[in-house]
Each structure stands twice: as structure tokens, then as C-alpha cells.
C-alpha positions in Angstrom: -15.2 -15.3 53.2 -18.5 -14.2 54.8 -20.5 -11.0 54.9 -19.1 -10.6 58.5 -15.4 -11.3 57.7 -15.6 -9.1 54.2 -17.3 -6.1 56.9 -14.8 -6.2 59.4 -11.9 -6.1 57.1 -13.0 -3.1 55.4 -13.8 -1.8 59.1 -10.6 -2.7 59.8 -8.9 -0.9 56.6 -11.1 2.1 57.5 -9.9 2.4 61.0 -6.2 2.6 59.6 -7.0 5.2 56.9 -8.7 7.4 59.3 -6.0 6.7 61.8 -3.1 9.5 60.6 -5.9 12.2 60.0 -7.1 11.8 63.9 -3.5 11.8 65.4 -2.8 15.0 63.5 -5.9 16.8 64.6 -4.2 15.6 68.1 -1.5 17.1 67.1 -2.6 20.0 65.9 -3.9 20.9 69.0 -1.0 20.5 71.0 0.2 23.9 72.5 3.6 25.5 71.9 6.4 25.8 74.5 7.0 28.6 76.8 10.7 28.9 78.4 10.5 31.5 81.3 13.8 33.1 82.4 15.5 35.7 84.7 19.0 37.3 82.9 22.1 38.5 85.1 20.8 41.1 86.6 18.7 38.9 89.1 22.4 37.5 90.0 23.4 40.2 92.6 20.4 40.6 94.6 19.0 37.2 94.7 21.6 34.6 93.6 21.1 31.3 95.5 17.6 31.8 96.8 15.0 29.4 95.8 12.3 31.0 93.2 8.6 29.4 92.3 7.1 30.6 89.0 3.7 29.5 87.8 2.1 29.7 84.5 -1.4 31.2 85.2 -4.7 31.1 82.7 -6.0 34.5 83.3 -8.9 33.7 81.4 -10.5 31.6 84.3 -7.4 32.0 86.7 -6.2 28.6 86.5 -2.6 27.9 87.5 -1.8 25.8 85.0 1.9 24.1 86.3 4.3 25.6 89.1 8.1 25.2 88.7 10.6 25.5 91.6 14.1 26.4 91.0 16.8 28.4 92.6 18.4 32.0 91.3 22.3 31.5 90.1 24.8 33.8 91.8 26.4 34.0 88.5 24.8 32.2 85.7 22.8 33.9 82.5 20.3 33.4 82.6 20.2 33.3 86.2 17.1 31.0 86.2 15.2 29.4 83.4 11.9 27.5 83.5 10.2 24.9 81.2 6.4 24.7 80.2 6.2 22.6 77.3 3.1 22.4 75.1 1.0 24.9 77.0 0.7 28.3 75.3 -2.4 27.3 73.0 -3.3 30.2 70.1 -5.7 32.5 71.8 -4.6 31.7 75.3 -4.3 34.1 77.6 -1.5 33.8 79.8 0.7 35.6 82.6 3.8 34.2 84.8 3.3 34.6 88.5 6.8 34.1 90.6 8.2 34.8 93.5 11.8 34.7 94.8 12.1 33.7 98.7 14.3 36.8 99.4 13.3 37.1 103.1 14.2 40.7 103.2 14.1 42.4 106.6 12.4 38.8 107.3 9.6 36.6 106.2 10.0 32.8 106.7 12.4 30.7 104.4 10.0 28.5 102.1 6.6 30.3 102.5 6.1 33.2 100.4 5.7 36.3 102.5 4.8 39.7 101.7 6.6 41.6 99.1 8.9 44.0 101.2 10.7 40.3 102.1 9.9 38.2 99.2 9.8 40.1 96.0 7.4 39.0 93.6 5.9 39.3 90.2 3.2 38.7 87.6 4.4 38.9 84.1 2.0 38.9 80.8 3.0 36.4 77.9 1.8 36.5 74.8 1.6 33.5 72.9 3.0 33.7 69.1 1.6 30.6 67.8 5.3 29.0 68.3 7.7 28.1 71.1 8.6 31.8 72.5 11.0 32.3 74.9 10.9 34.8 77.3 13.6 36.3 79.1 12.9 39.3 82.4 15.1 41.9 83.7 15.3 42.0 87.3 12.6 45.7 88.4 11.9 45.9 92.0 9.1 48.8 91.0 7.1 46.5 88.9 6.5 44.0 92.2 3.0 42.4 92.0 1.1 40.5 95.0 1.3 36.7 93.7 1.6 34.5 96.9 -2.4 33.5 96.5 -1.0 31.7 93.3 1.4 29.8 95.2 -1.0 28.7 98.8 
């Protein structure tokens, strides 16, 4: 065997030892899971209208993904979203969603003002594991979040 063949095998070798400590620093790094949902009491007033939520970085305002769904009439939870691996430790995070109520009007699929589509901004806190978290529907905590959305 020559210099070059005896280099590249332990190259080689190398490469594979070194391979399982890089793919668990990749997955090390990989965020945890956030499930977003609505209970019952969003049932009554909004069951069957579509609903966008969006997982915002409010760090540097990025909207991370947008899911689009629609509100059960009489399911619990009564809408439920998945954002798998986002929430990284440190993050700084908030829900933005909006439910096309169309309330004393507004336009069916754009997201109007909030006296005809209600709307929210919600702050998660990331606990260095999946976390679940589950709202309560509160027509006096409404928050301007169709910018998110446009």
C-alpha cells in the first residue's frame, strides 16, 4: 500500500469517527415543538370559521411559519396547530392569530379589523422541551395582528 492509499484510509476512518459527534451537535440544536390550541370555549362564538395563527420571532419580528385551520363547532380543543422543532432555548416567541369572524362585516378570507375579525397575539415561553399550549377564548385581550398575516 502507498503513502497515499495508507493517508486516505485513515482520512477515511477519521471522517467516520468524527461523523456521530457532528450529527449530534446537529441535533442538539434542533428546536423543540410547540402545539398551539384553542379549548371549547372558542366553540360557540366561532365554530366553523377559518383561523390563521403564526409563530412570530419577536426578537427581530420574523414570522417564522403560518398555519391555516378552521374553529370546531364542537370539538376540544376546538383548533390545534403544529410547529415542530422551532422553539430554540432563549428564543423569544409570541403567537399571532386571527379567526375570520366577519362580525358586523369584514370580507371572508382577508383579515379585517378587529370589531369583525377577532384577533390575538399570545406570548410563549419556551421550556427547553415540547410545550403545549392551550388558550381560552377572551374577547378583552384582542390584539391588532393582521400586518402578520399581509
Amino acid at each position: 500500500m502507498t503513502t497515499t492509499m495508507l493517508s486516505a484510509a485513515r482520512l477515511g476512518r477519521g471522517l467516520l469517527l468524527a461523523l456521530p459527534l457532528v450529527a449530534g451537535a446537529a441535533l442538539a440544536s434542533e428546536g423543540h415543538d410547540l402545539t398551539f390550541q384553542g379549548d371549547a370555549s372558542f366553540n360557540g362564538p366561532h365554530g366553523g370559521q377559518a383561523i390563521q395563527a403564526a409563530l412570530v420571532d419577536t426578537a427581530n419580528g420574523d414570522t417564522i411559519a403560518v398555519k391555516t385551520g378552521e374553529v370546531s363547532a364542537d370539538g376540544d380543543p376546538a383548533f390545534s396547530f403544529e410547529f415542530p422543532g422551532v422553539l430554540q432555548e432563549g428564543g423569544s416567541y409570541a403567537v399571532h392569530y386571527w379567526i375570520d369572524s366577519n362580525f358586523g362585516g369584514g370580507s371572508a378570507g382577508n383579515c379585517d379589523p378587529m370589531n369583525n375579525d377577532h384577533q390575538w397575539s399570545v406570548t410563549i415561553e419556551p421550556a427547553g422541551e415540547a410545550t403545549t399550549h392551550v388558550e381560552s377564548h377572551d374577547p378583552s385581550a384582542l390584539t391588532a395582528v393582521c400586518d402578520t398575516f399581509q
